[in-house]
N, C-alpha and C positions, 0 to 999 in steps of 0.2 A: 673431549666431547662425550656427553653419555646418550643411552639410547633414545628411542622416537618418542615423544609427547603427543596426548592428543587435547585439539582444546579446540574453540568456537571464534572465531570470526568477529572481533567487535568494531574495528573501524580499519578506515584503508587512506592513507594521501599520501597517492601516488604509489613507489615503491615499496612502501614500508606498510604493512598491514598488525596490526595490536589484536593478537591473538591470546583469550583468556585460558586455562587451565581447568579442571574440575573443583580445584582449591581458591580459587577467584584470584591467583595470580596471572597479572599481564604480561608478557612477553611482545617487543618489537621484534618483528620478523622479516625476511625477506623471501623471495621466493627463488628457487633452487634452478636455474635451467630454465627453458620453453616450455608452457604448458600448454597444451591444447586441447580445447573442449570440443569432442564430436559433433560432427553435425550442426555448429553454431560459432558465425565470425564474431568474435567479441574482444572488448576495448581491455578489458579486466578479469584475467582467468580465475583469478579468485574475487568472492564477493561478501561483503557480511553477510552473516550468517553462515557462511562455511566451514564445515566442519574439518578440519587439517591434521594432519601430523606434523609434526616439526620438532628439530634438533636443537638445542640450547647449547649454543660455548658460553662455559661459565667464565671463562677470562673476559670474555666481550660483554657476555648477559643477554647477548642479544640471538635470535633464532632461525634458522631457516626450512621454508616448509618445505618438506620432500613428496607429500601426497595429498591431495585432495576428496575427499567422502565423494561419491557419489549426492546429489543433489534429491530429493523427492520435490520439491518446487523452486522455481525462482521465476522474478519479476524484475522485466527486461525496457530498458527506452531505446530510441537509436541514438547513436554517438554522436553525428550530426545527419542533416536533413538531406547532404547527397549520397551517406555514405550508405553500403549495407550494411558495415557493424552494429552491433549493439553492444550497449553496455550494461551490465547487469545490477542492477538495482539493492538488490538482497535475496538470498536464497533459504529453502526449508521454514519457510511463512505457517502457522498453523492458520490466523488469521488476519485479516485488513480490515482495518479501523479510519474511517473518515468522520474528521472530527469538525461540524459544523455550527452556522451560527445565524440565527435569523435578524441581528440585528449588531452595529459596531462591531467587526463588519459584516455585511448580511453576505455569507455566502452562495451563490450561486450554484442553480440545480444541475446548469452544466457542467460543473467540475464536479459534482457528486457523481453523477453519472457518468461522467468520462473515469473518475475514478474505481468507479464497479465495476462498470466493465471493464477493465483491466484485469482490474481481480481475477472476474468471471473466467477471462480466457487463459489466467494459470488456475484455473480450479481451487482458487483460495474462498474460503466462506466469509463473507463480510459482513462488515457492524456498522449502522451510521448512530452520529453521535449527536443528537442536537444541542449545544453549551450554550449556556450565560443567560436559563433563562431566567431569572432575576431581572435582567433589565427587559424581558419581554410586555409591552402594552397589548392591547384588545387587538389590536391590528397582528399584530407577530404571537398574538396563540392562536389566533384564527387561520393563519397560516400554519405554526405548529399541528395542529390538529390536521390539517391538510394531509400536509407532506410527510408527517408520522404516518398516518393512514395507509398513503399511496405506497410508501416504502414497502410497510408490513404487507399490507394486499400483493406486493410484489416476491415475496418470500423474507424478507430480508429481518435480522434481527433491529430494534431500536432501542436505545436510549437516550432519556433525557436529563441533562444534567446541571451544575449550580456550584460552584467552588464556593460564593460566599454563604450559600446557602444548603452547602451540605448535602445537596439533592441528588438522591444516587451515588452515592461515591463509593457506598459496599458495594452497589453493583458493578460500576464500571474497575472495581479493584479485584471483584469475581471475576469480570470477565477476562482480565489480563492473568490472572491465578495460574500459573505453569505453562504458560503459551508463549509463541514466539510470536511477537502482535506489530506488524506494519503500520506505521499511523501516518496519518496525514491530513491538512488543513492547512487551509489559507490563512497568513499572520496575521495576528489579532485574535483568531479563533477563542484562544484561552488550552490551546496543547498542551504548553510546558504548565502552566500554573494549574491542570488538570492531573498531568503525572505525578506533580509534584504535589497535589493534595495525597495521594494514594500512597506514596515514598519520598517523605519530606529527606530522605539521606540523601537522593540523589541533587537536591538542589539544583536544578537546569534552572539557568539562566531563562527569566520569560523573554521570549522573540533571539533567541538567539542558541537554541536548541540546534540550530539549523548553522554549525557554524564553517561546515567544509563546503563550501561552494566559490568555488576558484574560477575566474574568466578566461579563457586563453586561447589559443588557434582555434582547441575545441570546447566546448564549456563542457568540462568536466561536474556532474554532479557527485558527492558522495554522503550516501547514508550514514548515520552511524546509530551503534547495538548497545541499550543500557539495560545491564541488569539488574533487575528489582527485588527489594527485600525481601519479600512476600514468595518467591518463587517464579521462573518468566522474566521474560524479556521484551523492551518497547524496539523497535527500531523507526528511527525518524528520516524520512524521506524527504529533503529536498526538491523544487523544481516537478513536479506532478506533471506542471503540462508537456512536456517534453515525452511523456514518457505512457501518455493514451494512446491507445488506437497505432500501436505500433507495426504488428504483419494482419490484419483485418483484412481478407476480402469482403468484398459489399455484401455476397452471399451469407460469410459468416455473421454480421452485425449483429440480425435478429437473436441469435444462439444467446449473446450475453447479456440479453434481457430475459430473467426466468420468468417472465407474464408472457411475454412471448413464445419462448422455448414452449413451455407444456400446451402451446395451440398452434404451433406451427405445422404438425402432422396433419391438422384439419383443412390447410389450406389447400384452393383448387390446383394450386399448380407448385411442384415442390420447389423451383427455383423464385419462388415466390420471397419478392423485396420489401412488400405488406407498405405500400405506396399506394397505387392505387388500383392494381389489380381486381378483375372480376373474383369473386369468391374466397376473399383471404381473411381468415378467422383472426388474425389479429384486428383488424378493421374493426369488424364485428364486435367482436370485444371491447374495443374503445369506444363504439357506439352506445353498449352496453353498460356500461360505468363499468368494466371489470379490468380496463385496462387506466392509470391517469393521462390523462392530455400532456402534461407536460412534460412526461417519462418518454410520450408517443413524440412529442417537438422537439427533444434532445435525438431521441434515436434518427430523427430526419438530417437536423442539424450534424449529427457525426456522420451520415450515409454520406451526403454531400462533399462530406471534407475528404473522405477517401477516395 
């Protein structure tokens, strides 16, 4: 046995975690003993994107990790819906990437938004991604224009994109450029044939990027971490809805709306749920066209669900 290696977190099923090296060698690993993470019950003490030590026998080949980095983010679901665990998603995210689509299939504002905020409440900075617009008509830019609008008015970075069309792919291959980039969309979106305009080496299977998702007592979700030739790394998220609106109180909601955030201090009352309250500047706001209507009928639609 020679001494400790350290390397990055690339996939996980089950026991066995494939942990990569600085030289882009992968090692199967197992993990050394109990580990326990402070202050948080969780399904999986290690998560991709974790950065590890670990010991190599070279007669076996295979590794086990003795330490785990300290974390600067991770993004957590529940394990299942009575338990408290959680299971952790993927850790050290520089940013989240949702990747959408207005048309075959038209995704939906409430998983975008279920998706941001998430984000929002591990302090990840996110990107939404409008694809396939090639096949958009008069109806789906009139839309586009909308919902690009309402994002940006919201803080939020956008782009719009086109694989057969080549539209944006230096940007969307800038934005990935040395980042650790969470992504995620609904199937069909155009994900993998998106990564894979920007890094044809990686050749991901289109719809099947998504291949660790196992059904069993608990449905286990598991990400997995591909690194790109360019420099960065994608990691692709399975299972999204499982994994919004996980410890929210009703208080916190408005926080993970930045149109909200920067006018909540102005409200009359600070436990203020921006419903229907006397004197709440978010109201206002959406009176105002400064907030969209339909950013303002997701955030009802999740207050409700919690």
């Amino acid at each position: 046995m020679n001494g400790l290696k350290k390397g990055k977190v690339l996939r996980s099923t089950g026991s066995w975690y494939a942990v990569m090296d600085s030289g882009g060698n992968v090692v199967e690993c197992k993990l050394k003993g109990k580990f326990r993470i402070r202050g948080i019950r969780t399904t999986n003490p290690v998560a991709v994107g974790d950065v590890v030590e670990y010991r190599v026998d070279e007669i076996q080949g295979t590794g086990v990790i003795e330490k785990i980095h300290e974390r600067h983010n991770y993004i957590i679901r529940k394990a299942t819906k009575l338990s408290k665990a959680v299971h952790i998603i993927a850790a050290n995210i520089d940013q989240a990437v949702v990747i959408a689509s207005l048309t075959m299939p038209r995704t939906p504002t409430g998983f975008i938004d279920r998706f941001l905020t998430t984000a929002e409440a591990y302090h990840i900075p996110s990107v939404v991604v409008f694809n396939k617009y090639d096949l958009y008509g008069e109806k789906e830019m009139d839309l586009l224009e909308y919902y690009a609008g309402s994002y940006k008015m919201a803080g939020y970075k956008v782009l719009i994109t086109s694989v057969p069309d080549k539209l944006q792919l230096d940007g969307f291959k800038n934005m990935l450029k040395d980042k650790v980039s969470l992504l995620s969309g609904q199937s069909g979106v155009g994900k993998s044939a998106l990564v894979n305009a920007v890094d044809p080496s990686l050749d991901l299977k289109v719809g099947a990027i998504s291949m660790y998702h196992k059904k069993g007592k608990h449905t286990t979700t598991f990400a997995e971490m591909f690194p790109l030739n360019f420099g960065g790394y994608v990691i692709d998220t399975p299972g999204i809805k499982e994994f919004g609106l996980v410890e929210f109180e009703k208080s916190e909601l408005g926080q993970r709306f930045p149109e909200f955030r920067e006018r909540m201090q102005n409200c009359r009352f600070n436990n203020c749920l921006h419903v229907d309250e006397p004197g709440c500047a978010v109201i206002k706001a959406l009176e105002n066209g400064e907030i969209s209507p339909f950013r303002y009928e997701n955030y009802l639609k999740m207050l409700n669900y919690l």
